[in-house]
TIRO-2110 file (N, C-alpha, C; in Angstrom, 1 decimal):
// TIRO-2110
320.8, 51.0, -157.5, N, 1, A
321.2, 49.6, -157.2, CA, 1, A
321.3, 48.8, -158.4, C, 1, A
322.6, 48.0, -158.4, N, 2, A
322.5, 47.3, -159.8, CA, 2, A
321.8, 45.7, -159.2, C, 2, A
321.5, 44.9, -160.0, N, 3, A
321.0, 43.7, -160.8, CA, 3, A
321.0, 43.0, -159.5, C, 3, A
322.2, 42.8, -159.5, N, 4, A
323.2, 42.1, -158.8, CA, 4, A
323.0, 42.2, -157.0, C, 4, A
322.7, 43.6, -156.8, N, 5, A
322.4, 43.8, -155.6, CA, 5, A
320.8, 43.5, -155.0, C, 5, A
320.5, 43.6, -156.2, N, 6, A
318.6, 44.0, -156.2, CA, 6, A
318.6, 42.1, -156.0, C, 6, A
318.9, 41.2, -156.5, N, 7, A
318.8, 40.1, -156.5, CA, 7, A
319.3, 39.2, -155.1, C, 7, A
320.5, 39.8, -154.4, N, 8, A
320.9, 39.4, -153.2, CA, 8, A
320.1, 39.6, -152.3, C, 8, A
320.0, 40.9, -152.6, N, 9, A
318.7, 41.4, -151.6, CA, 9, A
317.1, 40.7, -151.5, C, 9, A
316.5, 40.6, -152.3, N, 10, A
315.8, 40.0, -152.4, CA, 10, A
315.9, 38.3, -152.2, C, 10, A
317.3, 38.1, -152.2, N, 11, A
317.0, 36.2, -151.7, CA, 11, A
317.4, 36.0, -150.2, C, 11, A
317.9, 37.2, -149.9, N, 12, A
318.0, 37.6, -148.5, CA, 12, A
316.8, 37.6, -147.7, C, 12, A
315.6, 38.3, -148.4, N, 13, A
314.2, 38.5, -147.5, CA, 13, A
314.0, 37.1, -147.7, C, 13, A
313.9, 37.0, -148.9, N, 14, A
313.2, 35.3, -149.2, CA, 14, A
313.9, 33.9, -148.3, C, 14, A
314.9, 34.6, -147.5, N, 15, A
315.4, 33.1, -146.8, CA, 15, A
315.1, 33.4, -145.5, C, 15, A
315.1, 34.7, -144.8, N, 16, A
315.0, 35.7, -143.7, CA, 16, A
313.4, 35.0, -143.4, C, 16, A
312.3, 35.4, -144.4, N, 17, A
310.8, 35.5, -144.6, CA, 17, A
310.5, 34.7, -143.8, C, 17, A
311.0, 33.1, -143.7, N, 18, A
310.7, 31.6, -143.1, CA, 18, A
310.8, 32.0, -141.8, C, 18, A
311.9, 32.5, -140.9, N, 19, A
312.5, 32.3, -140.0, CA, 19, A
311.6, 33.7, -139.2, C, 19, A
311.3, 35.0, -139.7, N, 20, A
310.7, 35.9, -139.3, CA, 20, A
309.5, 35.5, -138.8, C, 20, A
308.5, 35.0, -139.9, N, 21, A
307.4, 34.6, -139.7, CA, 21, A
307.1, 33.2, -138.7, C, 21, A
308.0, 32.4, -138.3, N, 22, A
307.7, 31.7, -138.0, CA, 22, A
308.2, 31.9, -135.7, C, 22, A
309.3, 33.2, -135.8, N, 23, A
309.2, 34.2, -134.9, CA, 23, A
308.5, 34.8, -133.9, C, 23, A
307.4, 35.5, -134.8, N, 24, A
306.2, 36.3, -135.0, CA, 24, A
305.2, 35.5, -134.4, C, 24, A
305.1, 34.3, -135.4, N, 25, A
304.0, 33.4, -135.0, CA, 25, A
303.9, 33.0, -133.7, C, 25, A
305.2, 32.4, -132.8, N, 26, A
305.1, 31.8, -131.9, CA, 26, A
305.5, 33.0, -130.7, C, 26, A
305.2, 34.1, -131.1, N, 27, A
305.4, 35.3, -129.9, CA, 27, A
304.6, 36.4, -130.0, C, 27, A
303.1, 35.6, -130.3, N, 28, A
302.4, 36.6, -130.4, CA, 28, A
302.6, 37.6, -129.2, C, 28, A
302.4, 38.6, -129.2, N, 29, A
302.4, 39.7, -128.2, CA, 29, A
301.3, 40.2, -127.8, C, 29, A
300.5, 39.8, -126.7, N, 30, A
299.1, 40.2, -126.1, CA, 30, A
299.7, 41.5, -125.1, C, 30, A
299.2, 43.0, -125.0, N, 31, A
299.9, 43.9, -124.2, CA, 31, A
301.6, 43.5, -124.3, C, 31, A
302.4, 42.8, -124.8, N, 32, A
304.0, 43.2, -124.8, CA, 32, A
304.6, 41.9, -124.3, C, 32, A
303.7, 40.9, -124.1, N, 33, A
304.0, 39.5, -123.7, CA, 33, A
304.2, 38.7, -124.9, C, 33, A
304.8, 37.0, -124.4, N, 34, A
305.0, 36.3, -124.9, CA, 34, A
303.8, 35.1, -124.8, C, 34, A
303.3, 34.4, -125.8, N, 35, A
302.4, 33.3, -125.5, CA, 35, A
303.2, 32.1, -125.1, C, 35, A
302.9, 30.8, -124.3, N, 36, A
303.3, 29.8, -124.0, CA, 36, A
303.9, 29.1, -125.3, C, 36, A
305.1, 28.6, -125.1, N, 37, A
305.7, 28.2, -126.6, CA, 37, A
306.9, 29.0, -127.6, C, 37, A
306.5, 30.4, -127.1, N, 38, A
306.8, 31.1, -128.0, CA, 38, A
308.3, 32.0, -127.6, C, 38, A
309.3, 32.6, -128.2, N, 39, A
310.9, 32.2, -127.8, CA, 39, A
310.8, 33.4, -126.9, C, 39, A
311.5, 33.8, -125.9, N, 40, A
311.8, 34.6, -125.0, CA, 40, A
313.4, 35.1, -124.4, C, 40, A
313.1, 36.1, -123.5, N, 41, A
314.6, 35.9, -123.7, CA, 41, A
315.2, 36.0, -122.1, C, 41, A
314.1, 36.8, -121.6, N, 42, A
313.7, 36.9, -119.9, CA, 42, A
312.8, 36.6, -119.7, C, 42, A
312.2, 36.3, -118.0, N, 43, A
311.3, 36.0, -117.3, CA, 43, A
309.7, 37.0, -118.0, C, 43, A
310.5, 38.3, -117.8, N, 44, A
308.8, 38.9, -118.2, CA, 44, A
308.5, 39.1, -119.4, C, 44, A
309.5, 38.4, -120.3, N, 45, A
308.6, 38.4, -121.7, CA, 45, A
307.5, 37.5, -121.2, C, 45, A
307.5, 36.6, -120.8, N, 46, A
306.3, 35.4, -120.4, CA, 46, A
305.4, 35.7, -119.6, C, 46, A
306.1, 36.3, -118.6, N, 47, A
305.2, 36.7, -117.4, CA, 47, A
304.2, 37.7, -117.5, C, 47, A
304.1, 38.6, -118.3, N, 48, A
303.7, 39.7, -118.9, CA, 48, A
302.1, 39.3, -119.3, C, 48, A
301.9, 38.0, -119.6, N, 49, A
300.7, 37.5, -120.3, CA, 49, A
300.2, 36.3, -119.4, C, 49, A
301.4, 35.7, -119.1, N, 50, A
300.8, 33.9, -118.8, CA, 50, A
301.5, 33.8, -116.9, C, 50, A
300.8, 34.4, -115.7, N, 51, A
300.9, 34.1, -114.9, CA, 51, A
301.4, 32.4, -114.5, C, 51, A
302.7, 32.7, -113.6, N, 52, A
303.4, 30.8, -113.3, CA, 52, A
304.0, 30.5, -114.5, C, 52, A
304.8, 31.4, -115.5, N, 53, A
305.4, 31.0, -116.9, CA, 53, A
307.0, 31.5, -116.0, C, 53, A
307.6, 30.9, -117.0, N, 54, A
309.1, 31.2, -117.0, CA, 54, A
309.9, 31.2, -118.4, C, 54, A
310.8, 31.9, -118.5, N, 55, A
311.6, 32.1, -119.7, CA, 55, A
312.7, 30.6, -119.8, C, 55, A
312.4, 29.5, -120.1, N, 56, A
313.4, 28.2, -119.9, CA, 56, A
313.8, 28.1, -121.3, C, 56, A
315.0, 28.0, -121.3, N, 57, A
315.9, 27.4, -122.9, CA, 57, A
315.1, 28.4, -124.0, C, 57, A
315.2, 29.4, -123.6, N, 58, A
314.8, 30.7, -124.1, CA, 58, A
313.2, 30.1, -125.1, C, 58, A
312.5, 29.1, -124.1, N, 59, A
310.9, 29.3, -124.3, CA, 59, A
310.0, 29.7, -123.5, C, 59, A
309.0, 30.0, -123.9, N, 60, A
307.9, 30.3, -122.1, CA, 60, A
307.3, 28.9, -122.3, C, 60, A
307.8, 28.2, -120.8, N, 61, A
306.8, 27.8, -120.1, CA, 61, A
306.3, 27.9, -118.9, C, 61, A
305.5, 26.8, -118.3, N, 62, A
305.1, 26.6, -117.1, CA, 62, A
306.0, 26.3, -116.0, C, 62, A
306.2, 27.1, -115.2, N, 63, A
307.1, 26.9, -114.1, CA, 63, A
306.8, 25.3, -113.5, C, 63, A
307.6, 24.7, -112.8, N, 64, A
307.8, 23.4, -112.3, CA, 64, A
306.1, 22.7, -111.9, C, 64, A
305.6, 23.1, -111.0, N, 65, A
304.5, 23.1, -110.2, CA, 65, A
303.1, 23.1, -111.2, C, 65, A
303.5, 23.5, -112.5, N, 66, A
302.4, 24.0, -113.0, CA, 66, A
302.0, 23.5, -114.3, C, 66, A
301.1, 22.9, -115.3, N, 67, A
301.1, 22.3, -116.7, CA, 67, A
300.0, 23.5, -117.6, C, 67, A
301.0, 23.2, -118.9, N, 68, A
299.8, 24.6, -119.9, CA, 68, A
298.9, 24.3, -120.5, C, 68, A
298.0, 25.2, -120.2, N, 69, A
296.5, 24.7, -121.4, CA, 69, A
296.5, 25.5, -122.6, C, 69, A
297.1, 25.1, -123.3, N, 70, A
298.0, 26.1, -124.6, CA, 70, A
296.8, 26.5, -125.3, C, 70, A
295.8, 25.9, -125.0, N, 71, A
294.1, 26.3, -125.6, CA, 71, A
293.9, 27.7, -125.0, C, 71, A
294.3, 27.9, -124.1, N, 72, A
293.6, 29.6, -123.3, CA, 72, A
295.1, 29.9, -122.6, C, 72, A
296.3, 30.0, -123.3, N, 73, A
297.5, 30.2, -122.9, CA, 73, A
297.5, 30.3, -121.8, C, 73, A
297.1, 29.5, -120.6, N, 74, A
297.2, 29.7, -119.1, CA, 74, A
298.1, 28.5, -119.0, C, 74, A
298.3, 28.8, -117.3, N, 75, A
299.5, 27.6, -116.8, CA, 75, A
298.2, 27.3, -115.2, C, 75, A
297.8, 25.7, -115.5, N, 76, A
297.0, 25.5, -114.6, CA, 76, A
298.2, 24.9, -113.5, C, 76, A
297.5, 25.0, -112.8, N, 77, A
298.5, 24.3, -111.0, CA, 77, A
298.1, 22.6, -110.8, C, 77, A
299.5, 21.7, -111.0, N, 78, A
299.1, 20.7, -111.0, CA, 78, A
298.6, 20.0, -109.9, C, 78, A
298.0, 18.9, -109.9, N, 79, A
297.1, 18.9, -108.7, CA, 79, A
298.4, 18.0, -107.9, C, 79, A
298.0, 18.0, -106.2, N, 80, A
298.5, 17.5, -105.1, CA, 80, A
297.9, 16.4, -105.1, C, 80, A
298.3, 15.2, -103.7, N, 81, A
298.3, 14.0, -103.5, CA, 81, A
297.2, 14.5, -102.7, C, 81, A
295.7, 13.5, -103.0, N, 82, A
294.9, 13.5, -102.1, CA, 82, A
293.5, 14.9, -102.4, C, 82, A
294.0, 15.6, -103.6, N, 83, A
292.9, 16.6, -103.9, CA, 83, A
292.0, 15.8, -105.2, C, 83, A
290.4, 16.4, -105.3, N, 84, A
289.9, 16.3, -106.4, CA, 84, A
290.3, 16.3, -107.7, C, 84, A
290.3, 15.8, -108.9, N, 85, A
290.7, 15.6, -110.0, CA, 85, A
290.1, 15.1, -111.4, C, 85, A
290.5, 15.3, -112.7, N, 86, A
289.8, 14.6, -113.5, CA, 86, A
291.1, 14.2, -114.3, C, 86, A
290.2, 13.2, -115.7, N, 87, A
291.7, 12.4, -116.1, CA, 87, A
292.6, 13.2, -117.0, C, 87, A
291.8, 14.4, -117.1, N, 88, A
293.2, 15.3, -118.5, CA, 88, A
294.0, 16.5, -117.4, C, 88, A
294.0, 16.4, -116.1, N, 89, A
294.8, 17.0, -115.3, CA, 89, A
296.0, 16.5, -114.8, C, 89, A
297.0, 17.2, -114.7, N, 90, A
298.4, 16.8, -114.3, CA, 90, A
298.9, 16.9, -112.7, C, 90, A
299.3, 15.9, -112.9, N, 91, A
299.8, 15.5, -110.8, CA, 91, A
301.2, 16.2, -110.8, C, 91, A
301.3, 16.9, -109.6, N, 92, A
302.4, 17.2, -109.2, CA, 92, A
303.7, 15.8, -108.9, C, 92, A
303.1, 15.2, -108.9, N, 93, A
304.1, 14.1, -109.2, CA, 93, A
304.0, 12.9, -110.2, C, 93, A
305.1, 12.6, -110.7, N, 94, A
304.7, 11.8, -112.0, CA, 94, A
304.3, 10.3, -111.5, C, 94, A
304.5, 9.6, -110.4, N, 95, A
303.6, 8.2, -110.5, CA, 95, A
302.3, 8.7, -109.8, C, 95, A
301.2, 9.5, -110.1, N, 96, A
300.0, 9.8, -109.6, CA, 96, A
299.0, 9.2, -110.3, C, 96, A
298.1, 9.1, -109.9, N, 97, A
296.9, 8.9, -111.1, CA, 97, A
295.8, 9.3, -110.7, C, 97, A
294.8, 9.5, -111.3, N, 98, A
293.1, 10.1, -111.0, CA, 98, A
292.2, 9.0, -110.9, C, 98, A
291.8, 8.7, -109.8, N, 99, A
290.7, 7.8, -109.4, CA, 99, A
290.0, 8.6, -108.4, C, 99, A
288.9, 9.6, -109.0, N, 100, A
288.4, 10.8, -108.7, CA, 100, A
289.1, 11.7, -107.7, C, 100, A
290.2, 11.0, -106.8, N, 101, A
291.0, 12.5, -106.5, CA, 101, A
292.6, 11.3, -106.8, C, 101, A
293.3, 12.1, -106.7, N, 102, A
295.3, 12.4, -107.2, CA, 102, A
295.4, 11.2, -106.1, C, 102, A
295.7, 10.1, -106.7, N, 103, A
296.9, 9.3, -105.7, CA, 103, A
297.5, 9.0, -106.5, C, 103, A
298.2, 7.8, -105.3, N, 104, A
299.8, 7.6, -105.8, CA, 104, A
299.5, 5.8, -107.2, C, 104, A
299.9, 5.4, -107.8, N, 105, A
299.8, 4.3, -108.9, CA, 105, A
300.1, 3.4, -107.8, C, 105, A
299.5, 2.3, -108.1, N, 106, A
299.2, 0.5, -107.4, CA, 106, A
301.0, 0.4, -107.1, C, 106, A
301.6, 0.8, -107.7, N, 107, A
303.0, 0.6, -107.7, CA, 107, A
304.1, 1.2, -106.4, C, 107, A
303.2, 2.0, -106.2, N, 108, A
303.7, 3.3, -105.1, CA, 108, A
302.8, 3.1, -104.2, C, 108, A
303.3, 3.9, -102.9, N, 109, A
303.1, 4.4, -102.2, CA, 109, A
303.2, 5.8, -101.7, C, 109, A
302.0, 6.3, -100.8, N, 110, A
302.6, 8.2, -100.7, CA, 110, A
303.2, 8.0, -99.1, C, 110, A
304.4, 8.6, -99.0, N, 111, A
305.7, 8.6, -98.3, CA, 111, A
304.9, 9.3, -97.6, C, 111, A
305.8, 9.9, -96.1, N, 112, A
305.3, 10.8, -95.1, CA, 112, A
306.1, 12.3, -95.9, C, 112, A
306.8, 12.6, -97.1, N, 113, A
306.5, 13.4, -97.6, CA, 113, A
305.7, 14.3, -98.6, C, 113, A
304.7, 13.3, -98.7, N, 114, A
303.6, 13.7, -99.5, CA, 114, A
304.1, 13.1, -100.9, C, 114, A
305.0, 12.0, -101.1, N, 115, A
305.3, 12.2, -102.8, CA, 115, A
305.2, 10.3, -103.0, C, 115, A
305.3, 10.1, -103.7, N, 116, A
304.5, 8.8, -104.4, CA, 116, A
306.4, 7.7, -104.8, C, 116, A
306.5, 7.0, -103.8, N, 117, A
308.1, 6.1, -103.5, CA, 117, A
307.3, 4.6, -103.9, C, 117, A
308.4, 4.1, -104.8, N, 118, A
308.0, 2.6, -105.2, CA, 118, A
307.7, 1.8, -104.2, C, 118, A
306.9, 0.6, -104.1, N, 119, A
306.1, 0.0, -103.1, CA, 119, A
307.8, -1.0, -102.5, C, 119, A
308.4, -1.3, -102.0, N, 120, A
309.4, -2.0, -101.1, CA, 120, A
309.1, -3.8, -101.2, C, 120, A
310.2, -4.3, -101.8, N, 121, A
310.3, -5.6, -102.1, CA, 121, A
310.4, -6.3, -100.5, C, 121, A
310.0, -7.6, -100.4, N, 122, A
310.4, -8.1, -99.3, CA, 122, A
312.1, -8.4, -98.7, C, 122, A
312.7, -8.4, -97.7, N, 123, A
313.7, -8.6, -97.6, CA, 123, A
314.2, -6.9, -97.3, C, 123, A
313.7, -6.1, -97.7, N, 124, A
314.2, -4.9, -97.5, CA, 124, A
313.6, -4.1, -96.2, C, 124, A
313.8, -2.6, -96.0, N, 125, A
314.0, -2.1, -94.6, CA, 125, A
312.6, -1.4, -95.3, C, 125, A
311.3, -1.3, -94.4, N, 126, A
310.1, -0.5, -94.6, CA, 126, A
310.3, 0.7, -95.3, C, 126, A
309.3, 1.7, -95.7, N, 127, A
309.4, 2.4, -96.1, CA, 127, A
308.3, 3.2, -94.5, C, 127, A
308.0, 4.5, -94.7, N, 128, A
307.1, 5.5, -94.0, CA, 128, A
306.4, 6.2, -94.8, C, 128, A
304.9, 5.7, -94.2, N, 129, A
304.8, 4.9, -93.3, CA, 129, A
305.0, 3.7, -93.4, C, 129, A
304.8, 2.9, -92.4, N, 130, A
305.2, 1.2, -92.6, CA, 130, A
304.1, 0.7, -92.8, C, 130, A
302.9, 0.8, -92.9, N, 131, A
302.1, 0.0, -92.8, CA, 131, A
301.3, -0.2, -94.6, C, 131, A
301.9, 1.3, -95.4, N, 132, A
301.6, 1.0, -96.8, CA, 132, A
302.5, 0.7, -97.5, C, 132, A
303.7, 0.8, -97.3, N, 133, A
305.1, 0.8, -98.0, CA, 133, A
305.2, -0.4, -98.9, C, 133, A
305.1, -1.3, -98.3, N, 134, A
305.2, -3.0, -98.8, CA, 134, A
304.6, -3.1, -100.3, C, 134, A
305.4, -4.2, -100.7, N, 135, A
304.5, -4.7, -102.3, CA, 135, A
302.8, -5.4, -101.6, C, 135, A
302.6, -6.1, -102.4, N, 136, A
301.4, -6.3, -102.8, CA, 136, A
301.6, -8.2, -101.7, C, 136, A
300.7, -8.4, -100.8, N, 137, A
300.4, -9.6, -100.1, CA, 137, A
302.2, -9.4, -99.4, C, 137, A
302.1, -8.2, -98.4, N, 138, A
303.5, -7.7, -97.2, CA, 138, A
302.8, -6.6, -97.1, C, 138, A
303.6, -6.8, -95.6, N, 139, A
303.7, -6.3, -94.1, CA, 139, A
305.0, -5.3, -94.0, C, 139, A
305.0, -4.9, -93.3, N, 140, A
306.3, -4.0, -92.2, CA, 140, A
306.4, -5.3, -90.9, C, 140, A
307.3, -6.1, -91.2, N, 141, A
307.4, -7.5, -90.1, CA, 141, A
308.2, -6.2, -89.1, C, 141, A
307.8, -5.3, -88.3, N, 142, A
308.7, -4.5, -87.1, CA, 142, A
309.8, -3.3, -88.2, C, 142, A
310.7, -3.8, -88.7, N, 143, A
311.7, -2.9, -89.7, CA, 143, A
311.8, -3.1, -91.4, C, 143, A
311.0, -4.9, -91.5, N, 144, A
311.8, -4.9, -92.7, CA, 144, A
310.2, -5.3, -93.2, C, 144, A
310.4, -5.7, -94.7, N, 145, A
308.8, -5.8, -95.6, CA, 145, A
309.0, -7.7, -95.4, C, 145, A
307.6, -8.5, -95.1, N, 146, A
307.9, -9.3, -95.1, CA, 146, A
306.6, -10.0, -95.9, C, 146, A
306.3, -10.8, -96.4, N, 147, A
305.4, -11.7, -97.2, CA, 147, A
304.3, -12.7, -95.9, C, 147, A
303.2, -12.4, -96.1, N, 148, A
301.8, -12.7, -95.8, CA, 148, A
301.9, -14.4, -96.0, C, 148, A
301.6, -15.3, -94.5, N, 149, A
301.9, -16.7, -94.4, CA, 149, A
300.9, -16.8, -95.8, C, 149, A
301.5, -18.2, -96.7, N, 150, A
300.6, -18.5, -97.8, CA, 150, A
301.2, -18.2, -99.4, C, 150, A
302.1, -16.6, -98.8, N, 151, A
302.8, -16.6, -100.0, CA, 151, A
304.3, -16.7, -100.0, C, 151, A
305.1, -17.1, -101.1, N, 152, A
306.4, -17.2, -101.4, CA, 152, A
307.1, -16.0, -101.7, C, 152, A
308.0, -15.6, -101.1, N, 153, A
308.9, -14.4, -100.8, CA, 153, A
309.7, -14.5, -102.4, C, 153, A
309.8, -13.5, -103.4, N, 154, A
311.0, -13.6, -104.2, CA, 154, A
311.8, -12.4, -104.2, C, 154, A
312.4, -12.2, -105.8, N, 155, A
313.3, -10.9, -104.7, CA, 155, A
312.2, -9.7, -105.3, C, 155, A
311.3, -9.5, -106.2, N, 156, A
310.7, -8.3, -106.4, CA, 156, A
309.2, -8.5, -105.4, C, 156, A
309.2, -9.3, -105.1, N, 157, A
307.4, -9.2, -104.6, CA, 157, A
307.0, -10.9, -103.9, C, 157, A
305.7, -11.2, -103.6, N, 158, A
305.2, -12.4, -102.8, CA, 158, A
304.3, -12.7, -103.5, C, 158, A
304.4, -14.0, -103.5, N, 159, A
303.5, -15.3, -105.1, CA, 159, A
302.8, -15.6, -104.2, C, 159, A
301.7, -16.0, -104.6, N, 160, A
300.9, -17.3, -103.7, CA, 160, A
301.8, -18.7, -104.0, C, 160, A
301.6, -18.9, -103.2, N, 161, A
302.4, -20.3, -102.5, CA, 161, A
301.7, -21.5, -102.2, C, 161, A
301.4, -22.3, -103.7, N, 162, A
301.1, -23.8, -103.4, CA, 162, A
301.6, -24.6, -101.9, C, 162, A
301.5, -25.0, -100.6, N, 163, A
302.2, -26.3, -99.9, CA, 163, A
302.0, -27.2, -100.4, C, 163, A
302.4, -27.9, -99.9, N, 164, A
302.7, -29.2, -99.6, CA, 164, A
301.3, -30.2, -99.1, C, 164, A
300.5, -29.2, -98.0, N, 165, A
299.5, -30.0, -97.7, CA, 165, A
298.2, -29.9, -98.5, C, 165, A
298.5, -28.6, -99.4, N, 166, A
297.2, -28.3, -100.8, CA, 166, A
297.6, -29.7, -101.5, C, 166, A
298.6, -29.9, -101.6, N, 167, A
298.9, -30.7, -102.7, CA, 167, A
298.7, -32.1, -102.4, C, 167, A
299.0, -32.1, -101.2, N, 168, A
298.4, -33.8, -100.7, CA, 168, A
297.2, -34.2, -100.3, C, 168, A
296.6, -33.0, -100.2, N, 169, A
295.1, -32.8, -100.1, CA, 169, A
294.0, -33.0, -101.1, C, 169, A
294.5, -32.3, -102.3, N, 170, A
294.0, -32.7, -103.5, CA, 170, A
294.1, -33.8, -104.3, C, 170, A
295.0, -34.7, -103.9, N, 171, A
296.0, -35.9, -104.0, CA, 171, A
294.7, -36.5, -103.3, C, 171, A
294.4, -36.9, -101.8, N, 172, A
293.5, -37.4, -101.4, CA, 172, A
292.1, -37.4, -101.5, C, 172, A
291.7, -36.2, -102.1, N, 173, A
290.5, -36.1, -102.7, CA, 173, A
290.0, -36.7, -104.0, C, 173, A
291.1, -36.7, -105.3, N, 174, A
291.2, -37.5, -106.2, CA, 174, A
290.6, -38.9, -106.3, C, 174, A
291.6, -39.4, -105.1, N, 175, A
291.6, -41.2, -104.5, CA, 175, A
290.2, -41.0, -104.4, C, 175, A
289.9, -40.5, -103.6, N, 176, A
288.4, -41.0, -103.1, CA, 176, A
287.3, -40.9, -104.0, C, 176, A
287.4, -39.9, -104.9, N, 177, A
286.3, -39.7, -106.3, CA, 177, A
286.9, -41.1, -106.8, C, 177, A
288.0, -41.1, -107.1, N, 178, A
288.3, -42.3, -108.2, CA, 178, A
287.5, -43.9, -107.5, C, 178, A
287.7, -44.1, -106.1, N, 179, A
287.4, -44.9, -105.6, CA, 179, A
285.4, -45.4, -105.5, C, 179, A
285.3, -43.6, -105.4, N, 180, A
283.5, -43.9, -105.1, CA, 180, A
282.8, -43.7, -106.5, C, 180, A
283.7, -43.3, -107.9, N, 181, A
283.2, -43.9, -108.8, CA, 181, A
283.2, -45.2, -109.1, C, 181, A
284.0, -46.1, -108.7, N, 182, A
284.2, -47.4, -109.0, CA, 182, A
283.4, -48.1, -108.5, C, 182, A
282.7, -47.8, -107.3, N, 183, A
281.9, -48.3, -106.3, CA, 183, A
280.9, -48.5, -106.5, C, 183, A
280.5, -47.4, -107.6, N, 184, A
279.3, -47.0, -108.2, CA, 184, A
279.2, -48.0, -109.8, C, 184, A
280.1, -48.1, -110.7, N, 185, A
280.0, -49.1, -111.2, CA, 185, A
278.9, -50.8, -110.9, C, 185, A
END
């Protein structure tokens, strides 16, 4: 080999080296598997090691249903609406939260399909069930979401609602302190 070749060659491994190793790294092979993360090219390169993995965009991960604990290359099962829970676990659905078991966020409600649907402004048609669907201070008025006497209907949700008679009430209550301090003079 002359000079010339011995040098190509050599800048060949040296640019190759990065790309090999970094390969290798992310596919370790436990028995002929692939670890979570690491490039694949079918289903059982992944499957081979990490039970509920799949070969996606030629990586292994966790099949839909399922989140990885890349600590002990496993694919845990994310938890359901209404099971036990702690806060570094993942919900099968993304508005969920852990308040010691999986429900749905203050925002939501869980539908009669088990999945977590934004809470329903007033003026709109209930959700199912009817009786949680509504924002925050609403009802299911029969078909539609309606605001709780007291509060003011707007178009995302129901205010508390000053009247008329709070206000003339406190108006008369005023008079009379002002009056029975004077009296007191």
């Amino acid at each position: 080999m002359t000079n010339c070749t011995m040098a190509s060659l050599s800048t060949i491994v040296l640019l190759l080296f990065p790309l090999v190793s970094f390969y290798c790294a992310n596919t370790v092979a436990v028995q002929g598997g692939v670890r979570l993360g690491g490039a694949c090219t079918i289903n059982t390169n992944c499957t081979t090691n990490v039970t509920n993995s799949e070969c996606k965009n030629k990586t292994c991960q966790c099949v839909s249903t399922f989140y990885p604990q890349t600590e002990n290359n496993t694919c845990q099962a994310k938890k359901a609406l209404g099971v036990q829970c702690t806060e570094n676990e993942e919900f099968s659905d993304v508005n969920a939260t852990c308040t010691s078991t999986c429900k749905c966020k203050t925002s939501h409600y869980k539908d009669s399909t088990n999945s977590c649907k934004p809470r329903i402004a007033p003026n709109n048609a209930c959700g199912n069930p009817k009786n949680t669907s509504c924002v925050a201070h609403a009802f299911c008025n029969v078909t539609t979401c309606a605001c709780y006497k007291g509060f003011k209907t707007t178009k995302t949700g129901c205010n508390a609602a000053v009247t008329m008679a709070i206000a003339e009430m406190s108006t008369i209550i005023m008079c009379f302190m002002l009056a029975y301090f004077e009296v007191l003079k």
